[in-house]
N, CA, C and O atoms as CSV, one atom per row, in Angstrom:
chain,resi,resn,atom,element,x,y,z
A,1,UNK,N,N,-39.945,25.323,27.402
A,1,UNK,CA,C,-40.614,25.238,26.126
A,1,UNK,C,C,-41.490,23.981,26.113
A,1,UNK,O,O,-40.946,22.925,26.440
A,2,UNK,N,N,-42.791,23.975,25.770
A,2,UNK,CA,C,-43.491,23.205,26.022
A,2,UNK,C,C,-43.298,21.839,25.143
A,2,UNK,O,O,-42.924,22.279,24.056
A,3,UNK,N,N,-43.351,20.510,25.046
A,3,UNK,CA,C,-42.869,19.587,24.290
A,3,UNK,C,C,-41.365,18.922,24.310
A,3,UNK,O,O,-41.001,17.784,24.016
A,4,UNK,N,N,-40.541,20.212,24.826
A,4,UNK,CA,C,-39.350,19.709,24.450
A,4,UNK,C,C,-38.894,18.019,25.461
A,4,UNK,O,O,-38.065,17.183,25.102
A,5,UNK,N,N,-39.625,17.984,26.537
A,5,UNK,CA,C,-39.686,16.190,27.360
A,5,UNK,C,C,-39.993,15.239,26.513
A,5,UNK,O,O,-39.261,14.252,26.445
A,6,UNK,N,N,-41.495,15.386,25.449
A,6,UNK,CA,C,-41.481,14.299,24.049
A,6,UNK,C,C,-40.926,14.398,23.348
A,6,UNK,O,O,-40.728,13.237,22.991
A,7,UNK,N,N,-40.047,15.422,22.317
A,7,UNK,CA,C,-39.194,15.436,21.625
A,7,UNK,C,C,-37.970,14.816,21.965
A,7,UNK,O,O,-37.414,14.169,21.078
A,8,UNK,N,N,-37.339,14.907,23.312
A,8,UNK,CA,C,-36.010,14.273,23.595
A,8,UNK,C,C,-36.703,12.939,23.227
A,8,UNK,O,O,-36.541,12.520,22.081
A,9,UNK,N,N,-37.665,12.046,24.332
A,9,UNK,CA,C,-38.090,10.789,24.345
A,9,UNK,C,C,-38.051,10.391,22.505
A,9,UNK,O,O,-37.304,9.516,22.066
A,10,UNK,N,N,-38.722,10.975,21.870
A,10,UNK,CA,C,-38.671,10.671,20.315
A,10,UNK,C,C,-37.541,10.778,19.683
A,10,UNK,O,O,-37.461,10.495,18.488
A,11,UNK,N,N,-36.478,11.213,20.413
A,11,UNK,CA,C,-35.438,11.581,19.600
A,11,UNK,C,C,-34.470,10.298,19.908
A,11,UNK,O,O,-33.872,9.593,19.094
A,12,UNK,N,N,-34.503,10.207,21.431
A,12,UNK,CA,C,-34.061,9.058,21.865
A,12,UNK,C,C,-34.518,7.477,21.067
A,12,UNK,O,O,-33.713,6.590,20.782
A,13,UNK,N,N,-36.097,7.441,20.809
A,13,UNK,CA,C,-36.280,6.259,20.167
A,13,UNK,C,C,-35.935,6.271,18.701
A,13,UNK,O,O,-36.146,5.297,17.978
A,14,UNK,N,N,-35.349,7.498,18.242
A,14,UNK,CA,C,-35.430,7.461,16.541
A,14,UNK,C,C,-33.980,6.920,17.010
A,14,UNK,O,O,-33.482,6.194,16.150
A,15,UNK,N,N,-33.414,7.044,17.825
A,15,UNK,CA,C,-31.856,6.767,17.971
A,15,UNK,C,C,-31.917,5.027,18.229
A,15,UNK,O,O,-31.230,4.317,17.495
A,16,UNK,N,N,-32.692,4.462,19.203
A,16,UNK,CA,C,-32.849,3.156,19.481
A,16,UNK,C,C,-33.136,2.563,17.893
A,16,UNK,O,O,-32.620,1.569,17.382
A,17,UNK,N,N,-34.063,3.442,17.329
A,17,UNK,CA,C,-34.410,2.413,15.570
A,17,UNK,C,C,-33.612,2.186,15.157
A,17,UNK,O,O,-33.398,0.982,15.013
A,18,UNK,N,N,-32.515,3.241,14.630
A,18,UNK,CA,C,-31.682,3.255,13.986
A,18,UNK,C,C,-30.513,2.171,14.405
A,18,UNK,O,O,-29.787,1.508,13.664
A,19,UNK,N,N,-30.557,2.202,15.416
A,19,UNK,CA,C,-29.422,0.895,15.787
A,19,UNK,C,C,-29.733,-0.172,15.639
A,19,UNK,O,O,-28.909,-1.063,15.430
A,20,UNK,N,N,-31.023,-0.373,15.709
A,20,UNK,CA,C,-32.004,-1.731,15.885
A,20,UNK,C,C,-31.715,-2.211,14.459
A,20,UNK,O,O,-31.052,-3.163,14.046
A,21,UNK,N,N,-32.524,-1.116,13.743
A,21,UNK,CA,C,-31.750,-1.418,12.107
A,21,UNK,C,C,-30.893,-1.688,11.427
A,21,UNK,O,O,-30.914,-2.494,10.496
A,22,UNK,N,N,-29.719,-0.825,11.933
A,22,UNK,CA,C,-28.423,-1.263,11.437
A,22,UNK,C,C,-27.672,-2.727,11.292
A,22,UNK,O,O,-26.900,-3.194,10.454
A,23,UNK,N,N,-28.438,-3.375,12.867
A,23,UNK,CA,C,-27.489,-4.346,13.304
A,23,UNK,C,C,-28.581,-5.412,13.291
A,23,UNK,O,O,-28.215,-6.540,13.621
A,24,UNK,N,N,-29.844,-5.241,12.969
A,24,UNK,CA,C,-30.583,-6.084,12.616
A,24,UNK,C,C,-31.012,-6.936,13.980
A,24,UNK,O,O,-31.162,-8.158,13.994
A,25,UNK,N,N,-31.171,-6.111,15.049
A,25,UNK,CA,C,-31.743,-6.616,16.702
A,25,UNK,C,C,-33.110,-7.198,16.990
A,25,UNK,O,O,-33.325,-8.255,17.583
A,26,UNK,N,N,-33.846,-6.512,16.578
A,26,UNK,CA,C,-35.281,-6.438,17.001
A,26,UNK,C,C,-36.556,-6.560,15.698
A,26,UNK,O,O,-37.406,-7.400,15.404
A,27,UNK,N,N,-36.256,-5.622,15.317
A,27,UNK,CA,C,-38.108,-5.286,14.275
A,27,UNK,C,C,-37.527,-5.944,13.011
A,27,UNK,O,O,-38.347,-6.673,12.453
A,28,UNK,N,N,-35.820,-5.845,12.170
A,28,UNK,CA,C,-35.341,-6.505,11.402
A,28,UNK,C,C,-35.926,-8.155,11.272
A,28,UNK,O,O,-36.670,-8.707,10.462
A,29,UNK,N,N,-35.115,-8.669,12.618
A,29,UNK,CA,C,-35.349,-10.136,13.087
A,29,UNK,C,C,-36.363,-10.824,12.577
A,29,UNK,O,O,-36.616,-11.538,11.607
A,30,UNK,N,N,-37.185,-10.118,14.133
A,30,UNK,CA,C,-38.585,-10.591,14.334
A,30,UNK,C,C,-39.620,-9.380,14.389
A,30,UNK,O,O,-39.828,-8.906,15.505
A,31,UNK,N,N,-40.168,-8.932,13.498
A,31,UNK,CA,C,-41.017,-7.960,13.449
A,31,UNK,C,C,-42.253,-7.844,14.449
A,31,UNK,O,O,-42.271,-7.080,15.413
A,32,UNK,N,N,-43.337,-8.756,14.066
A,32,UNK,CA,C,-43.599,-9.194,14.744
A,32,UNK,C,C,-43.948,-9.643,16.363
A,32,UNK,O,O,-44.920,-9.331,17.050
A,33,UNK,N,N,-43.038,-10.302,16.618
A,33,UNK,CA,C,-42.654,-10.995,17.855
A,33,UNK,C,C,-42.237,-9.055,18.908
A,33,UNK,O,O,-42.849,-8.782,19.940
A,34,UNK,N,N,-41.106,-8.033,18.265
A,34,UNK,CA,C,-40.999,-7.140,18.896
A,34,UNK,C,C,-42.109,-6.216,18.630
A,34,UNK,O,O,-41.750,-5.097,18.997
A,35,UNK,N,N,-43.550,-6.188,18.052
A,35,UNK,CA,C,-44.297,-5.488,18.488
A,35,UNK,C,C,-45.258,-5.836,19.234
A,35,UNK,O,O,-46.003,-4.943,19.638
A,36,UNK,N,N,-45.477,-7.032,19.571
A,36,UNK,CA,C,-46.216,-7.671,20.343
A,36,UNK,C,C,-45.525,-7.954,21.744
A,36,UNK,O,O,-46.258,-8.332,22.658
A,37,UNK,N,N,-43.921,-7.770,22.018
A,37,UNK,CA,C,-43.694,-7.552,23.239
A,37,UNK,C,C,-43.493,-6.331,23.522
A,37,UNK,O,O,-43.672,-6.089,24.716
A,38,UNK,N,N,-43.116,-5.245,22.734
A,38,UNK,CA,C,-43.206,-4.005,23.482
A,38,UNK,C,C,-44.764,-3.763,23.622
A,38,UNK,O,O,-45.003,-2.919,24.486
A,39,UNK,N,N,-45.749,-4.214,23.077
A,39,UNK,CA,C,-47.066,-3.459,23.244
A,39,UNK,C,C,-47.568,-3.888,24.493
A,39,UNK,O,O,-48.303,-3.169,25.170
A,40,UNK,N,N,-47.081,-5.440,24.964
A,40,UNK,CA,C,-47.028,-6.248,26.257
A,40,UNK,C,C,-46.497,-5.296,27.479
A,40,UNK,O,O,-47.069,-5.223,28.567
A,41,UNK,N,N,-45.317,-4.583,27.128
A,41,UNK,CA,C,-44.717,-4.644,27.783
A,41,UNK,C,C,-45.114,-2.898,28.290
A,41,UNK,O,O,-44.995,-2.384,29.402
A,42,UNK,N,N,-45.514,-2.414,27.245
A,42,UNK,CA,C,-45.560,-0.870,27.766
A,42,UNK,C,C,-47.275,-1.006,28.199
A,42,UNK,O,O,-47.683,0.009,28.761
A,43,UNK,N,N,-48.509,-2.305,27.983
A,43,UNK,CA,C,-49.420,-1.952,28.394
A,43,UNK,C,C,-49.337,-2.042,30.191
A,43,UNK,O,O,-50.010,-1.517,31.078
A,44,UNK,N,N,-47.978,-3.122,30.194
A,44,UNK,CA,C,-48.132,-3.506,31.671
A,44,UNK,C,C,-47.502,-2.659,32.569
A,44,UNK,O,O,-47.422,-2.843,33.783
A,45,UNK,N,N,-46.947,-1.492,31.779
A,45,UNK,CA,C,-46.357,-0.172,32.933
A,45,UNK,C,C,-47.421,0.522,32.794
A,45,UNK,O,O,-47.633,1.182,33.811
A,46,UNK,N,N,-48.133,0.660,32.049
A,46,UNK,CA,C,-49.404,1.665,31.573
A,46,UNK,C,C,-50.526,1.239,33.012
A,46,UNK,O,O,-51.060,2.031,33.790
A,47,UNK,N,N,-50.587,0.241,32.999
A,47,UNK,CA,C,-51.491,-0.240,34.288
A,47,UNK,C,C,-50.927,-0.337,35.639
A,47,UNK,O,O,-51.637,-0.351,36.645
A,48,UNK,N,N,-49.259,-0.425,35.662
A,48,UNK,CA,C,-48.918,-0.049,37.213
A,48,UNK,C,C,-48.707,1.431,37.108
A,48,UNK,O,O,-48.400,1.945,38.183
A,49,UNK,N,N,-48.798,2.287,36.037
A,49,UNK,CA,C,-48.658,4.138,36.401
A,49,UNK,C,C,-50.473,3.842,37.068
A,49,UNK,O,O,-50.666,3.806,38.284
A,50,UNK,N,N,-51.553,3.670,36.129
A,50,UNK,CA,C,-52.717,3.961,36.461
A,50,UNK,C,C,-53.129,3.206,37.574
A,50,UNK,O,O,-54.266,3.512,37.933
A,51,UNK,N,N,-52.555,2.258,38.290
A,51,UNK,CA,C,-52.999,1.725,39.796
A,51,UNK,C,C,-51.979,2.806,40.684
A,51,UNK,O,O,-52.388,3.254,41.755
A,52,UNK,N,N,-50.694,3.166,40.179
A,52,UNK,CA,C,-50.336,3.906,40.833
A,52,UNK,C,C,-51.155,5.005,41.213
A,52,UNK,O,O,-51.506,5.333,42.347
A,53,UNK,N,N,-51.435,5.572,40.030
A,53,UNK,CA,C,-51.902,7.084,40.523
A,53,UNK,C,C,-53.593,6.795,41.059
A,53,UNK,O,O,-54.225,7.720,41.567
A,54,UNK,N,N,-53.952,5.993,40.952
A,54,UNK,CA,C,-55.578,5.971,41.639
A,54,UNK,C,C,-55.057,5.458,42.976
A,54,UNK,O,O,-56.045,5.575,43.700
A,55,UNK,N,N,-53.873,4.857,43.866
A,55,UNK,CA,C,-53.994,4.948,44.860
A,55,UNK,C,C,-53.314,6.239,45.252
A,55,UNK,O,O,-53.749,6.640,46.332
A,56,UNK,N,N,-52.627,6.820,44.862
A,56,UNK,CA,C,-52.163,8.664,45.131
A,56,UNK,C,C,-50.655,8.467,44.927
A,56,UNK,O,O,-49.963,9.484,44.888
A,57,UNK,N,N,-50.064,7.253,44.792
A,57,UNK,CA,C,-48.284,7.590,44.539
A,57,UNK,C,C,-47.758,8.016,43.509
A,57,UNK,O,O,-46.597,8.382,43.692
A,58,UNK,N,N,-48.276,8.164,42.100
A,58,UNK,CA,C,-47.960,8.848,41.287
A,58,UNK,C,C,-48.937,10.259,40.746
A,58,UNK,O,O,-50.090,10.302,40.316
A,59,UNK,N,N,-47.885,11.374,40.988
A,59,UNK,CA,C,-48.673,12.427,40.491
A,59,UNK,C,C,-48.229,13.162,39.359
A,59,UNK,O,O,-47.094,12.838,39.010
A,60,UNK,N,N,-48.770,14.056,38.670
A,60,UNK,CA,C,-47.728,14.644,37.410
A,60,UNK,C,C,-47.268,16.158,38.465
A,60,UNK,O,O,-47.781,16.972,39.232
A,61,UNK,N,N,-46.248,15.880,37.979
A,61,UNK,CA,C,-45.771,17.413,38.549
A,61,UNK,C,C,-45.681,18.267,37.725
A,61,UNK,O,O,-45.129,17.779,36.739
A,62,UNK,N,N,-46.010,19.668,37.522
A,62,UNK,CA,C,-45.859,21.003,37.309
A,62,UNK,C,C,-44.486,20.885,36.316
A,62,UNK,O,O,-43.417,20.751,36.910
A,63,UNK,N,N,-44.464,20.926,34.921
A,63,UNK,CA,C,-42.965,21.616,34.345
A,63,UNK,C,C,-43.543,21.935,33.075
A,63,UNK,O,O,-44.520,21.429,32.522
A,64,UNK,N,N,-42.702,22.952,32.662
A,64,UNK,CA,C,-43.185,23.933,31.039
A,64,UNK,C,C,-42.592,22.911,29.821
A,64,UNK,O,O,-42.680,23.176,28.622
A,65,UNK,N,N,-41.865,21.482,30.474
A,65,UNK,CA,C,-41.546,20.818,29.284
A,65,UNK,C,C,-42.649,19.674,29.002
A,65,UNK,O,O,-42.312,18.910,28.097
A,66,UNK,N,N,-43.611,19.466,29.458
A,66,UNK,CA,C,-44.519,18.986,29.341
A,66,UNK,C,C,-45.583,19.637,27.852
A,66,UNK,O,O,-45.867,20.825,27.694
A,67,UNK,N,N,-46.049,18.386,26.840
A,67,UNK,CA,C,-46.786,19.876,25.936
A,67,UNK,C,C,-48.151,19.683,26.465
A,67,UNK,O,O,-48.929,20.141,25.629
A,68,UNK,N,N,-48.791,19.205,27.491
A,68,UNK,CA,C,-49.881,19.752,28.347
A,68,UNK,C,C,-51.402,18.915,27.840
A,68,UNK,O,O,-52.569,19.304,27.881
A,69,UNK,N,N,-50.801,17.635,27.368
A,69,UNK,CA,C,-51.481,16.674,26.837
A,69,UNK,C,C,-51.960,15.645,27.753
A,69,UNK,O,O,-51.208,14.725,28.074
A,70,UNK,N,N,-53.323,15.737,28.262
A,70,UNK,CA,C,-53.708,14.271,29.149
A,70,UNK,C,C,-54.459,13.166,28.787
A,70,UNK,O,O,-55.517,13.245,28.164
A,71,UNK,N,N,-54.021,12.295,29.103
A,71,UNK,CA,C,-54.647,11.252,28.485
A,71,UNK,C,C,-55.324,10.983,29.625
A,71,UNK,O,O,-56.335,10.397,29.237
A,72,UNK,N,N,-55.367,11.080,31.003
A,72,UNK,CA,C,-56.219,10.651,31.982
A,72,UNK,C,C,-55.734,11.729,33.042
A,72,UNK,O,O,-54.826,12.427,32.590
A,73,UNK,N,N,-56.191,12.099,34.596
A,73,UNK,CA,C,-55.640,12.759,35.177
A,73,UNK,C,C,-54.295,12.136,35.580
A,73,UNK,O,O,-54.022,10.941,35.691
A,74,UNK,N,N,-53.637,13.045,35.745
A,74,UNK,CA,C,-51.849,12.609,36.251
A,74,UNK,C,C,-51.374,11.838,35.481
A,74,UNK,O,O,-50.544,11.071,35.967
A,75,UNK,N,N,-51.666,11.705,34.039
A,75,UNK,CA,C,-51.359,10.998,32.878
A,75,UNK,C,C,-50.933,11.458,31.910
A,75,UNK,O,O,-51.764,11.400,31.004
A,76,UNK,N,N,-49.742,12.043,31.542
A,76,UNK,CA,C,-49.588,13.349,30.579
A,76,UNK,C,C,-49.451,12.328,28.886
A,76,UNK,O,O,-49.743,11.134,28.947
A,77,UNK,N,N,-49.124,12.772,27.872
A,77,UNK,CA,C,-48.921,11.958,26.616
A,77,UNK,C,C,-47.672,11.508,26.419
A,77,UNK,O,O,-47.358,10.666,25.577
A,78,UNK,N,N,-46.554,12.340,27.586
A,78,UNK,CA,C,-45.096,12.054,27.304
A,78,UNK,C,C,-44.939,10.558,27.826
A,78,UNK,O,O,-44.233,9.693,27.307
A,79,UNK,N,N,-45.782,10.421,29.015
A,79,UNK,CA,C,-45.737,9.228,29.948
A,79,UNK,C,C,-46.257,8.128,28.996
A,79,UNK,O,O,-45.335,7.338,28.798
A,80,UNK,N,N,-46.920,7.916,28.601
A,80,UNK,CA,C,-47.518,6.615,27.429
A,80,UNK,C,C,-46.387,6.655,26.291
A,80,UNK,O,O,-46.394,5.647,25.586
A,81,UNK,N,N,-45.300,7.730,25.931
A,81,UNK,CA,C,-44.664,7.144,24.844
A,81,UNK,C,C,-43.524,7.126,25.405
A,81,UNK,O,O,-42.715,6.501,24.719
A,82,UNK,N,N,-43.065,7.567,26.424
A,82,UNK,CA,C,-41.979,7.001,27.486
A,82,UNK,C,C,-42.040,5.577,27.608
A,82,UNK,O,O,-41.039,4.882,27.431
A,83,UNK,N,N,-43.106,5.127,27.887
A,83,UNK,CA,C,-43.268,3.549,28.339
A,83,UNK,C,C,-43.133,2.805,27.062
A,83,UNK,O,O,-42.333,1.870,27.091
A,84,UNK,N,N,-43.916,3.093,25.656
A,84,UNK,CA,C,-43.346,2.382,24.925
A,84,UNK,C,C,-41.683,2.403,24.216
A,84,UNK,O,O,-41.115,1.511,23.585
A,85,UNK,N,N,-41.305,3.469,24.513
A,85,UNK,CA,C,-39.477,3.778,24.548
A,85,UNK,C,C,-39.055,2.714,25.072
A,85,UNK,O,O,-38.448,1.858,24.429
A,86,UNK,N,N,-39.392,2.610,26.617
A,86,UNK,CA,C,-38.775,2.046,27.717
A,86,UNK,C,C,-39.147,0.760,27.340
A,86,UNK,O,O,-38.238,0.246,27.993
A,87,UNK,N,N,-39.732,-0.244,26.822
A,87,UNK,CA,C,-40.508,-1.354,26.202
A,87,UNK,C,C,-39.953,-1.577,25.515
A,87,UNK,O,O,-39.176,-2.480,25.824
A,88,UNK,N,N,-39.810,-1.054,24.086
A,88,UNK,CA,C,-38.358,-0.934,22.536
A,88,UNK,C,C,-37.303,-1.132,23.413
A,88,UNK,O,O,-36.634,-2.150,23.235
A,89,UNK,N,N,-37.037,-0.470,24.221
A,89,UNK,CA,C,-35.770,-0.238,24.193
A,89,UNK,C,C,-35.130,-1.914,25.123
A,89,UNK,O,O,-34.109,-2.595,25.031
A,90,UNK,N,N,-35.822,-1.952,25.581
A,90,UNK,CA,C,-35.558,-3.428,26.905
A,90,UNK,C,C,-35.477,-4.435,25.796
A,90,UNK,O,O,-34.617,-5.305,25.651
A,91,UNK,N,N,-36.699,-4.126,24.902
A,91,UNK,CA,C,-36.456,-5.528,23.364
A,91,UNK,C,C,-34.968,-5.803,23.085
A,91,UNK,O,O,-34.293,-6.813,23.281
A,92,UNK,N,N,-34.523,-4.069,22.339
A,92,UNK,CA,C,-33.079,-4.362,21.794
A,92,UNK,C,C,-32.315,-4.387,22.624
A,92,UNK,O,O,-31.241,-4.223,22.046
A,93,UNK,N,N,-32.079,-4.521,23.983
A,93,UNK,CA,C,-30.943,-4.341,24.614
A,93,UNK,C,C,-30.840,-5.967,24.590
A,93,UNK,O,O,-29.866,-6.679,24.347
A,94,UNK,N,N,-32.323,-6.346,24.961
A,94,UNK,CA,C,-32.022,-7.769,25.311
A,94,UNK,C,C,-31.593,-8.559,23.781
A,94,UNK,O,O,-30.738,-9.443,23.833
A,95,UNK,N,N,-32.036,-8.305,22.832
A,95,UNK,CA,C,-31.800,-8.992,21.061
A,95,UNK,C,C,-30.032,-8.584,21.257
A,95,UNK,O,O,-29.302,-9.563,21.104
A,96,UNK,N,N,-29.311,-7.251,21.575
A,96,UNK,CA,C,-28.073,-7.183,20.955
A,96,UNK,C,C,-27.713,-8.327,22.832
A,96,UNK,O,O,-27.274,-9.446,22.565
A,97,UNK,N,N,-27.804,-8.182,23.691
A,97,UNK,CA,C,-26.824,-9.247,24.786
A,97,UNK,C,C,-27.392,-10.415,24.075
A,97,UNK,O,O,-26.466,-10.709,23.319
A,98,UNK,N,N,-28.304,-11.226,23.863
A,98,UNK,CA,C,-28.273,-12.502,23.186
A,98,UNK,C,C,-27.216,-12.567,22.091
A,98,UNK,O,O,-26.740,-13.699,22.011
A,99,UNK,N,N,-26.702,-11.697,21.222
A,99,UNK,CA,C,-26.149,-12.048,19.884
A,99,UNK,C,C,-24.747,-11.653,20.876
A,99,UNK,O,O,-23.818,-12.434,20.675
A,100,UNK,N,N,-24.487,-10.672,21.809
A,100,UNK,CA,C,-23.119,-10.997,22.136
A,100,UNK,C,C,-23.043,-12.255,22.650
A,100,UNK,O,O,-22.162,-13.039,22.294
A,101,UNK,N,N,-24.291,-12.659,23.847
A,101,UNK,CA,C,-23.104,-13.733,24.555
A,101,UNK,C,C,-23.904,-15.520,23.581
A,101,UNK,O,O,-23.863,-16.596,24.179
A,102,UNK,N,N,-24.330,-15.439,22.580
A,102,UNK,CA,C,-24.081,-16.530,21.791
A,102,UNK,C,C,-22.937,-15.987,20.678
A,102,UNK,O,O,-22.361,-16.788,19.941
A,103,UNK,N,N,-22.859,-15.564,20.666
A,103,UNK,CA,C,-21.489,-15.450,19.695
A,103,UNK,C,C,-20.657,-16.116,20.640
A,103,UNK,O,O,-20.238,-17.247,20.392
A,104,UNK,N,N,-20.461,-15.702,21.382
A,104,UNK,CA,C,-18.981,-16.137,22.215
A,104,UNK,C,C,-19.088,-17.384,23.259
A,104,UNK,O,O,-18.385,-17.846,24.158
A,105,UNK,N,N,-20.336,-17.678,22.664
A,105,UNK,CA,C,-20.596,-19.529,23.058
A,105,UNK,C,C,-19.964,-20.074,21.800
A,105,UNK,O,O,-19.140,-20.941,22.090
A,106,UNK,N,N,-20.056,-19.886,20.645
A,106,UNK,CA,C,-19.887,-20.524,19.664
A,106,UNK,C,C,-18.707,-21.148,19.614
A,106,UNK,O,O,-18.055,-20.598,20.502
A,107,UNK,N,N,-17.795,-22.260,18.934
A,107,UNK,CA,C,-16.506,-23.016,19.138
A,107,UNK,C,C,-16.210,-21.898,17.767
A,107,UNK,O,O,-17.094,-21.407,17.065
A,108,UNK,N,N,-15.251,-21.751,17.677
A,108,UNK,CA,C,-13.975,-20.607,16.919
A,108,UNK,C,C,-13.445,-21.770,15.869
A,108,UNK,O,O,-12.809,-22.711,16.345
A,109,UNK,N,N,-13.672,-21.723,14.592
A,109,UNK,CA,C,-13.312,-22.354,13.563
A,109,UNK,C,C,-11.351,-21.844,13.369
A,109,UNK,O,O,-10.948,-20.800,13.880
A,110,UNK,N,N,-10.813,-22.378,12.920
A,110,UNK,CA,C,-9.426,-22.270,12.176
A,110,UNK,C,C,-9.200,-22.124,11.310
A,110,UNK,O,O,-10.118,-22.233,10.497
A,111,UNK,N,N,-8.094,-21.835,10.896
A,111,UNK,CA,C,-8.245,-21.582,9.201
A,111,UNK,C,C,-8.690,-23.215,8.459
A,111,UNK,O,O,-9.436,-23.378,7.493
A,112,UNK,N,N,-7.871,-24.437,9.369
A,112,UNK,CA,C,-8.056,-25.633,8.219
A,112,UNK,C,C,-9.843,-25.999,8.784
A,112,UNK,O,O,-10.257,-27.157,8.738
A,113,UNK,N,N,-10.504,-25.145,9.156
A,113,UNK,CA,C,-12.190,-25.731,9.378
A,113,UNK,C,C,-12.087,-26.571,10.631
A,113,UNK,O,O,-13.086,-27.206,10.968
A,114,UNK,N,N,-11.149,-26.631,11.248
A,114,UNK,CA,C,-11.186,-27.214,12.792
A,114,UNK,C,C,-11.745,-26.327,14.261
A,114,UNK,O,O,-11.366,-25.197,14.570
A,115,UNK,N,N,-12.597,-27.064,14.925
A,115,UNK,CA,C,-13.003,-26.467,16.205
A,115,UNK,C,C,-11.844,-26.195,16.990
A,115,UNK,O,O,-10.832,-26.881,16.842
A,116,UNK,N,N,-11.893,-25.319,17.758
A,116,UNK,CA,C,-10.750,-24.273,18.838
A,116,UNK,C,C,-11.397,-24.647,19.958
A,116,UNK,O,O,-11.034,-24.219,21.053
C-alpha cells in the first residue's frame, strides 16, 4: 500500500512528541535550541544521502510502500522526513540521558536537609 513507510515514520515521531512532552525533554525545555539542532542535524544527513547518491552508493529501491514522491532522483519524500525523525529523535534521547545521569550526580538530601 503505497505511503504506509511515511505513515509508520509519522507515527513513530507523533510517538517521540508525545514523550518529549510529557516529560518535558526537548521542544518543552528549549524550543528553540531543538529546532535549530534537528534542522542542523537532518540538513547534514540530507547532504551525505545527496553526495551519496551522486557518487552511485545510494539508490532508492523498488517497494509499493513508498507513496512515489521525489524530491530529487533516488530521493523519495519518506527519506527527508526519516532524517528529520532521526534528528528529533537523537535531540530527546540525548535531553532524557542528560536528566538521568545528572539526577544521579546530584548529593541525596535527608529528611533533616543533610547531604548523603
Amino acid at each position: 500500500m503505497p505511503g504506509t513507510y511515511l505513515i509508520a515514520i509519522l507515527l513513530s515521531l507523533a510517538g517521540v512528541v508525545l514523550l518529549d512532552l510529557r516529560f518535558a525533554l526537548a521542544v518543552r525545555a528549549h524550543p528553540c535550541r531543538t529546532g535549530a539542532v534537528t534542522a542542523i542535524g537532518a540538513a547534514f544527513f540530507l547532504a551525505w544521502d545527496l553526495v551519496g547518491i551522486a557518487s552511485g552508493v545510494f539508490v532508492k529501491g523498488d517497494s509499493p510502500l513508498y507513496l512515489g514522491i521525489d524530491l530529487a532522483p533516488h530521493l523519495p519524500l519518506e527519506e527527508l522526513v526519516f532524517l528529520i525523525f532521526l534528528s528529533y529523535l537523537a535531540v530527546v534521547c540525548w535531553s532524557a540521558a542528560l536528566r538521568v545521569f545528572t539526577r544521579h550526580d546530584r548529593p541525596r538530601r535527608t529528611v533533616d536537609g543533610q547531604a548523603s
